[in-house]
DRENFIZA-617525 format. One record per residue (C-alpha): x, y, z; residue in one letter; residue number from 1. Coordinates in steps of 0.25 Angstrom, whole numbers, plus 5000, padded with zeros to 4 digits. Example, Ala and Ser with C-alpha at 12.3 -4.5 7.8 and 13.67 -1.06 7.14 Angstrom:
REM DRENFIZA-617525
GUDO east north   up semi miba
GUDO 5049  4982 5031    A    1
GUDO 5055  4996 5029    S    2
REM end
This chain:
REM DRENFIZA-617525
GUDO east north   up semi miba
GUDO 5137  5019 5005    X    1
GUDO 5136  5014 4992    X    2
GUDO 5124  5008 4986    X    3
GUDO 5130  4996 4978    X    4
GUDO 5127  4995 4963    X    5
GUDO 5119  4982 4964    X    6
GUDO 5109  4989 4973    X    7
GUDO 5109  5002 4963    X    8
GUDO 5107  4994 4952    X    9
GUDO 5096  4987 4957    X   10
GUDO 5090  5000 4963    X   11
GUDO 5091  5006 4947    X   12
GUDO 5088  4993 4941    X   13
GUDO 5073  4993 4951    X   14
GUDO 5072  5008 4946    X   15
GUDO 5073  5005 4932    X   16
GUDO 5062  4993 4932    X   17
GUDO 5052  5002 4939    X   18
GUDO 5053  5013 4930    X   19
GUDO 5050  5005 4919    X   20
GUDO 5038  5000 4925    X   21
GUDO 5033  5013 4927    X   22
GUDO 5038  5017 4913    X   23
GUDO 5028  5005 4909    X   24
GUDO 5015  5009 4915    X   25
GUDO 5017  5023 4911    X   26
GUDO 5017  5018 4896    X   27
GUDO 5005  5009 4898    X   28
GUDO 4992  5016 4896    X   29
GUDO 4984  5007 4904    X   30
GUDO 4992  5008 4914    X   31
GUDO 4992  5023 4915    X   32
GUDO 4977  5024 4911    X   33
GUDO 4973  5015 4925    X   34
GUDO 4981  5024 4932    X   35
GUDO 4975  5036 4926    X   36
GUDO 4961  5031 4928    X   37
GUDO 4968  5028 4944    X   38
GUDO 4970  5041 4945    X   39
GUDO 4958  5048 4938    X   40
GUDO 4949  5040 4948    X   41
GUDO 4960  5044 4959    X   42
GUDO 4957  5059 4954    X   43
GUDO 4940  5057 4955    X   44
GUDO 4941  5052 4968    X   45
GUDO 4951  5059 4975    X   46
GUDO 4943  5064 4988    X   47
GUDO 4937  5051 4989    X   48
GUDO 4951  5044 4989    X   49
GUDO 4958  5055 4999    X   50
GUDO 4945  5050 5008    X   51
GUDO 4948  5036 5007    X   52
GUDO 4962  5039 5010    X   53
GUDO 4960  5049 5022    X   54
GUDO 4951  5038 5026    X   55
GUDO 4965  5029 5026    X   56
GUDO 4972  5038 5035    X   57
GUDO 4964  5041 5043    X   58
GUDO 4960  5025 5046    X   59
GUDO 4974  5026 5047    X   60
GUDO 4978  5036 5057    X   61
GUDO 4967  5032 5066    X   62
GUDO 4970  5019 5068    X   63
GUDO 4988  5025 5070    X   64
GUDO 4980  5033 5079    X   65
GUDO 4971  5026 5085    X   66
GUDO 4979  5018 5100    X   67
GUDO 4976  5003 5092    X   68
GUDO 4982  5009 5081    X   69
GUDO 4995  5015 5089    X   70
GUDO 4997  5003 5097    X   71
GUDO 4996  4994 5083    X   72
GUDO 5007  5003 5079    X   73
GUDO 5016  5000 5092    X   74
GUDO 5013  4986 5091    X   75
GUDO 5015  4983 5076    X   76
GUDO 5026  4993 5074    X   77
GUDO 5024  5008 5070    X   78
GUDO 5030  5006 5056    X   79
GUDO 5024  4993 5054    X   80
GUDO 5017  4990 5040    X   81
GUDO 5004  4986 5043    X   82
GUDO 4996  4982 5030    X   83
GUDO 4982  4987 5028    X   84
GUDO 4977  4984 5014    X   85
GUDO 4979  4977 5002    X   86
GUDO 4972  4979 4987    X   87
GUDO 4973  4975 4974    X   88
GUDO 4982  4987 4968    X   89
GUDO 4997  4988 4962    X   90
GUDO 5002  5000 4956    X   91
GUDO 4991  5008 4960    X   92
GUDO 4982  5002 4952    X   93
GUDO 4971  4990 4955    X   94
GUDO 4975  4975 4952    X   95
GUDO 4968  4962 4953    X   96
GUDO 4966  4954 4965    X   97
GUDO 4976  4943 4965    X   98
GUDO 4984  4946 4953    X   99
GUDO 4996  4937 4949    X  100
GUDO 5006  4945 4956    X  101
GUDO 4998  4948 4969    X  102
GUDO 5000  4964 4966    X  103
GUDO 4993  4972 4978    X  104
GUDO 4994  4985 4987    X  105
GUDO 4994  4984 5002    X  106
GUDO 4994  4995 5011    X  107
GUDO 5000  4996 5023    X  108
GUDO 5001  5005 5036    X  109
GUDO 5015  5006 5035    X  110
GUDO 5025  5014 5045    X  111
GUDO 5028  5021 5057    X  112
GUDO 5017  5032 5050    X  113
GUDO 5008  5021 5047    X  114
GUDO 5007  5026 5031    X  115
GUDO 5000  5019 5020    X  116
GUDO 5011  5009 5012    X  117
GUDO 5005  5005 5000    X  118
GUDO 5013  4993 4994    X  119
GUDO 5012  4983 4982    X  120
GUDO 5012  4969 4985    X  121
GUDO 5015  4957 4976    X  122
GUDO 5016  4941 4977    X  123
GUDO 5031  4936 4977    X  124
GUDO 5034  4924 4971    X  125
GUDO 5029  4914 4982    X  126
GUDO 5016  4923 4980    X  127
GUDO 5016  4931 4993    X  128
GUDO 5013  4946 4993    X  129
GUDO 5025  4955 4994    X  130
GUDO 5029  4970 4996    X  131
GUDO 5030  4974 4980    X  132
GUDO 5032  4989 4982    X  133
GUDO 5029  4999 4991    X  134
GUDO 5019  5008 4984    X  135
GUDO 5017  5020 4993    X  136
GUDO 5017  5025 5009    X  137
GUDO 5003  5036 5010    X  138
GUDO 5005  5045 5021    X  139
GUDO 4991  5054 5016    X  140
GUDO 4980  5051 5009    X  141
GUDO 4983  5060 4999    X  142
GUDO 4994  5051 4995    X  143
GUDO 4986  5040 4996    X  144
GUDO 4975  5045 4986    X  145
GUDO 4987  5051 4975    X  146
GUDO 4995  5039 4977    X  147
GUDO 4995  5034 4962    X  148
GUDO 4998  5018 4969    X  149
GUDO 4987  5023 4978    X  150
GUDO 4974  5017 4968    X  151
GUDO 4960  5024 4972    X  152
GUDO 4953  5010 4976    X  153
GUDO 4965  5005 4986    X  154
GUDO 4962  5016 4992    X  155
GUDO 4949  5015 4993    X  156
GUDO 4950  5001 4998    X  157
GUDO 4960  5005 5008    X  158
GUDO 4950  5014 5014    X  159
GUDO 4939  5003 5014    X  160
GUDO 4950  4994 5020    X  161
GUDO 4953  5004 5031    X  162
GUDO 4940  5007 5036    X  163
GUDO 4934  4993 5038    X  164
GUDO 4940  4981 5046    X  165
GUDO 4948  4976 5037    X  166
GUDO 4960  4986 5039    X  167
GUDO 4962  4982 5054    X  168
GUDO 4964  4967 5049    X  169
GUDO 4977  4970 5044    X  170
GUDO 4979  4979 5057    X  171
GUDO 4975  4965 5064    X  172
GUDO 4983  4956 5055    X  173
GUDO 4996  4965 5058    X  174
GUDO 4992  4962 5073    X  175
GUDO 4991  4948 5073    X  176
GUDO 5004  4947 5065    X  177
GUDO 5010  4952 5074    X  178
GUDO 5002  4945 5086    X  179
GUDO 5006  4933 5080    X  180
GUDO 5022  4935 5083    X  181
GUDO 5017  4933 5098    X  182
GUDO 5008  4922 5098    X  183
GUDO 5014  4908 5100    X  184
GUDO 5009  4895 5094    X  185
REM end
């Protein structure tokens, strides 16, 4: 099979782009000086964070786990996408609530394994969140704590998320989504 020169074009042109971003961040000192002080504080609290994301996994494996958690699995689909949190990050790096663009991370249970997807969002043009990029699927909390698009505080708040009631809402949302495909008006 042959890949057809439009698509390789594409594919190179894409590659080109993306590397020229990357080349731009690494020349700006600002830039490299946040995620330096990223990763110092990354450094200092480095048993703290594997806590917090041993604390992830394991909320995680108990509920795959747990029979409500295998029989959610049937009923939604074992490699469903199931999302779970949503902060204020992009790059790895904290942004403002409500920027212009609408630039955010969400994390998902995602899979037939049931890993942590993280992926940027932003608005498209009628102002509705879209899938931007896939940033990273975590399948330790090794990764998840030297993940460089992995910023110290989302984890935290992942963590807080998981272990109060606000991460079985979107467990409940998923449900009634799909409850809703039954129900007739």
């Amino acid at each position: 099979m042959a890949v057809p020169s439009r698509v390789t074009a594409k594919i190179q042109k894409l590659d080109a782009v993306r590397k020229h971003v990357q080349d731009r961040k690494r020349a700006d000192p600002g830039e490299q000086a946040r995620r330096q002080a990223v990763e110092a504080d990354r450094k200092a609290r480095r048993q703290i964070l594997m806590d917090l994301a041993k604390d992830a996994f394991d909320w995680r494996d108990s509920f795959n786990r747990s029979p409500e958690g295998k029989r959610y699995w049937e009923l939604v689909g074992a490699g469903a996408r199931v999302l779970l949190f949503t902060g204020w990050y992009w790059d790895g790096l904290p942004v403002v609530a409500g920027n212009a663009p609408g630039a955010h991370t969400r994390v998902f249970l995602d899979g037939p394994h049931h890993h942590f997807l993280f992926e940027e969002w932003r608005n498209d043009a009628a102002g509705n969140p879209e899938p931007y990029r896939e940033v990273c699927r975590l399948t330790s909390p090794l990764q998840m704590i030297e993940h460089p698009m992995v910023h110290p505080t989302m984890l935290e708040l992942l963590q807080t998320h998981l272990s109060g009631p606000e991460a079985w809402e979107t467990l409940e949302q998923e449900l009634d989504r799909r409850l809703d495909r039954y129900v007739q008006p």
